[in-house]
MIGUTOR-623940 format. One record per residue (C-alpha): residue number from 1; residue in one letter; x, y, z. Coordinates in pm, 1 decimal. Layout:
# residues N
atom seq=NUM type=A east=X north=Y up=Z
...
# end
This chain:
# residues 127
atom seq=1 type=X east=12157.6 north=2989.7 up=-8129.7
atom seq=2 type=X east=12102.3 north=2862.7 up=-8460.2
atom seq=3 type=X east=12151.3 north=3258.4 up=-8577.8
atom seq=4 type=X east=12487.8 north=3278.2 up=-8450.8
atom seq=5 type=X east=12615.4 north=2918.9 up=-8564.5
atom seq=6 type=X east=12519.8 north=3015.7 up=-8903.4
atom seq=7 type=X east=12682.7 north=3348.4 up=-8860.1
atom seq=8 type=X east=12998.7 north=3197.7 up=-8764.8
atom seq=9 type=X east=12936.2 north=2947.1 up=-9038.7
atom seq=10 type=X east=12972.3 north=3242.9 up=-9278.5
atom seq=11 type=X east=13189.9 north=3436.5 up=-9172.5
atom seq=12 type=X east=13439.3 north=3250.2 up=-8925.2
atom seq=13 type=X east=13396.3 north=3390.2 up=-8646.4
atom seq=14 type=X east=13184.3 north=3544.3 up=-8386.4
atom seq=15 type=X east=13149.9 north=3871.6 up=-8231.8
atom seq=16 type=X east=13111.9 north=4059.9 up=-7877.7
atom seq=17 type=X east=12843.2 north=4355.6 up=-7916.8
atom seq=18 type=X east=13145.9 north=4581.2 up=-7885.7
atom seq=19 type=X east=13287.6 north=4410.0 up=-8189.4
atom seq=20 type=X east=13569.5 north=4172.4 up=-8073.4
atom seq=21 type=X east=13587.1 north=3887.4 up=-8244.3
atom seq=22 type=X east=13644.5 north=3538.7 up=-8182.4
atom seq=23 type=X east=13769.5 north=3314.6 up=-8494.1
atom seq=24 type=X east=13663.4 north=2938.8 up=-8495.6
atom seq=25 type=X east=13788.1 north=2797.6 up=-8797.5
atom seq=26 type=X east=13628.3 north=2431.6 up=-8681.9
atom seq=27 type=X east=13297.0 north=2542.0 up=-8703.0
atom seq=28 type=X east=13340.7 north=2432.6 up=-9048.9
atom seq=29 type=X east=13495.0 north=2107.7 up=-8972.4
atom seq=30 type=X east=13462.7 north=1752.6 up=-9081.3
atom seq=31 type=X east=13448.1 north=1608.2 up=-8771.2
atom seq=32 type=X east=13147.4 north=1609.2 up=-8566.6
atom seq=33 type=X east=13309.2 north=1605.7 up=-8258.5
atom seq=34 type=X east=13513.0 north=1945.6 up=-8388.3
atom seq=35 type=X east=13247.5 north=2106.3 up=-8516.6
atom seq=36 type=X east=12978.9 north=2088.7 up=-8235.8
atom seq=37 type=X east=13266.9 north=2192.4 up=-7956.6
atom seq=38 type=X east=13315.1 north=2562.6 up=-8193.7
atom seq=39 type=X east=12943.4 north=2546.9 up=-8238.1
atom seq=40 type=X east=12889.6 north=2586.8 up=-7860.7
atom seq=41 type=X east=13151.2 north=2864.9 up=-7799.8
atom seq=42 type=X east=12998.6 north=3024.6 up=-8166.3
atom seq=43 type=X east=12700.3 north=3050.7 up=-7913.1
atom seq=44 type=X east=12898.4 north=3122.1 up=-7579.6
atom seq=45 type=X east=13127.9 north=3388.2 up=-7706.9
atom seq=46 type=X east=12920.4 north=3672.9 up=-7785.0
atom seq=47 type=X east=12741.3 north=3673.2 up=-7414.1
atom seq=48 type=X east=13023.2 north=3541.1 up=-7206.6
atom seq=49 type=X east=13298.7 north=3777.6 up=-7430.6
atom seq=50 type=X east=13049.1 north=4095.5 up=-7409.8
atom seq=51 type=X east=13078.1 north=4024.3 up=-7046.1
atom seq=52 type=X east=13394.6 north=4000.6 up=-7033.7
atom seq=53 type=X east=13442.0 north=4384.7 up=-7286.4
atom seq=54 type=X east=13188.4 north=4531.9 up=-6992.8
atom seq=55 type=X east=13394.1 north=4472.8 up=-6694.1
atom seq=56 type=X east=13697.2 north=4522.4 up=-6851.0
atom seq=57 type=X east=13526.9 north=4895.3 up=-6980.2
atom seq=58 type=X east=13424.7 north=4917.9 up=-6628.8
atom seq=59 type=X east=13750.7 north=4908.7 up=-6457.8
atom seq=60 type=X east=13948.9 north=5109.0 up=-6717.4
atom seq=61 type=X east=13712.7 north=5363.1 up=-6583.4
atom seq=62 type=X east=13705.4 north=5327.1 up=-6240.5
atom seq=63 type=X east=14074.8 north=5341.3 up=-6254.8
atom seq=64 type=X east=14067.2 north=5666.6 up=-6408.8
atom seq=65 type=X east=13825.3 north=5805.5 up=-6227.4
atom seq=66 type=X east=14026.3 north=5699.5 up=-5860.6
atom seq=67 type=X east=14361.7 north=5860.5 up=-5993.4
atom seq=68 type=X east=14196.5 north=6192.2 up=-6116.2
atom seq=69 type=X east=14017.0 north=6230.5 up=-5779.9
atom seq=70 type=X east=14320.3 north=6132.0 up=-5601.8
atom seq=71 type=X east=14172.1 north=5887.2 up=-5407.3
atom seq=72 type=X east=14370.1 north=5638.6 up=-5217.5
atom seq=73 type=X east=14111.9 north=5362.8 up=-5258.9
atom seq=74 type=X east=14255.0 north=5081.8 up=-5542.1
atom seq=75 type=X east=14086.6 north=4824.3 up=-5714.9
atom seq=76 type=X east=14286.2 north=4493.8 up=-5657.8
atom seq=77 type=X east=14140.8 north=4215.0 up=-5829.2
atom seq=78 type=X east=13852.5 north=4133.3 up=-6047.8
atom seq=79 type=X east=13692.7 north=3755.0 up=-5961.4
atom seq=80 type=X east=13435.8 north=3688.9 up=-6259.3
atom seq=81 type=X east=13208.3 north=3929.4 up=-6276.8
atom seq=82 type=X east=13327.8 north=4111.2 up=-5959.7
atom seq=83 type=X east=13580.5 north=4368.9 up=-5870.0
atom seq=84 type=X east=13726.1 north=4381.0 up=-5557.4
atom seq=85 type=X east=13867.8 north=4643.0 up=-5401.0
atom seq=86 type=X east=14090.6 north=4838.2 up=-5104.8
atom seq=87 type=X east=13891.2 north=5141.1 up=-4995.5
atom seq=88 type=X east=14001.8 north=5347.4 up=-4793.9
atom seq=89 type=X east=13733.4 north=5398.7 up=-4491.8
atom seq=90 type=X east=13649.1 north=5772.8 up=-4556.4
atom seq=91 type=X east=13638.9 north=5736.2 up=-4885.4
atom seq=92 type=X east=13434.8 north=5372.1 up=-4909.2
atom seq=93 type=X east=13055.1 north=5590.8 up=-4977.2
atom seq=94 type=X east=13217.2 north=5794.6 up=-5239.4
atom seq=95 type=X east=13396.6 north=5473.8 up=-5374.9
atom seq=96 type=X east=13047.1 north=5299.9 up=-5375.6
atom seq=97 type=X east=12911.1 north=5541.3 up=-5609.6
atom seq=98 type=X east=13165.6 north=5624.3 up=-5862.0
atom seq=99 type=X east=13184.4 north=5216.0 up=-5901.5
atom seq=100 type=X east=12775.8 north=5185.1 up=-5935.1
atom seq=101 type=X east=12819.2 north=5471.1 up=-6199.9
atom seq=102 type=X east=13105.6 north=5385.3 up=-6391.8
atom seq=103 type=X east=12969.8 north=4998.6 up=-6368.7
atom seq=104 type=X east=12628.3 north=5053.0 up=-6431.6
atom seq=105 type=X east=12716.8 north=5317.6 up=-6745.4
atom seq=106 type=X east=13005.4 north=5089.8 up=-6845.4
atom seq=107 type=X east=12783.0 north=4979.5 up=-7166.4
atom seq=108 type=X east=12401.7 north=5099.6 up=-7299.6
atom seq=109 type=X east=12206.1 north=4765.2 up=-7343.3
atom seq=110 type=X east=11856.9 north=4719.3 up=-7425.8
atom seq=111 type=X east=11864.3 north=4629.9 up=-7048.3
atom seq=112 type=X east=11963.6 north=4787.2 up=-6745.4
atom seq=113 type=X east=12345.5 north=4685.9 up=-6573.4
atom seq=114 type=X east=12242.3 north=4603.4 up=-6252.6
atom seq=115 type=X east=12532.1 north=4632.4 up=-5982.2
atom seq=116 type=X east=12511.5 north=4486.9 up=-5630.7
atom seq=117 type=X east=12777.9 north=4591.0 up=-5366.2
atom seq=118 type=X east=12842.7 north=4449.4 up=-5007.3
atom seq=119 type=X east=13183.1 north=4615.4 up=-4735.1
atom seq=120 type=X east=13352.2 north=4399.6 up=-4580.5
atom seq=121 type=X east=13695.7 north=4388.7 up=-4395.4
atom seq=122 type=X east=13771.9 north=4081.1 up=-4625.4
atom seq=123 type=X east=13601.9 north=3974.5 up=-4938.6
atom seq=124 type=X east=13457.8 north=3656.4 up=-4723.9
atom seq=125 type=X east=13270.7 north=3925.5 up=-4504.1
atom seq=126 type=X east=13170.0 north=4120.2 up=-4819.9
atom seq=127 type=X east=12946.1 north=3808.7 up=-4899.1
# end
């Protein structure tokens, strides 16, 4: 934490691991108040902004991928950290894969991307 204040501190802003950045020109400020608000999104950012550069990779993909194969499965709506989606019912296992792929594959990290999926006729259902 103290790593990427300092960072920041240098620099003026912060980035996402794909490079984005965020400029917080009150990390510098006189006001303690000021200050200690950018100091907490200086540590925020690069997680919650690298999550944010995944999905978003994600469903540039996915999209791709669903007009090339002509499939008549869409995504609607991404909620968070979810996508949600109108498949199509003969296409929903092929769907299910090609969205664990391009998901999963979206970014390499020193971790796995881990991607859990539920049907549903509704996104209620689906949880």
């Amino acid at each position: 934490m103290d790593e990427m204040i300092g960072y920041c501190r240098t620099n003026g802003y912060i980035k996402t691991l794909m490079g984005r950045r965020r400029y917080l020109p009150d990390i510098t400020s006189g006001n303690n108040t000021v200050r200690a608000q950018a100091e907490r999104v200086a540590i925020n950012a690069p997680m919650q902004g690298t999550a944010a550069d995944i999905i978003k990779v994600a469903m540039v993909n996915i999209h791709r991928e669903l007009k090339q194969r002509r499939m008549r499965s869409k995504l609607l709506l991404q909620v968070h950290d979810e996508l949600v989606f109108d498949a199509h019912n003969d296409e929903a296992e092929d769907l299910k894969g090609l969205v664990r792929d391009r998901m999963e594959g979206a970014m390499q990290l020193a971790v796995p991307l881990v991607v859990d999926m539920a049907l549903g006729k509704n996104w209620l259902e689906a949880h």
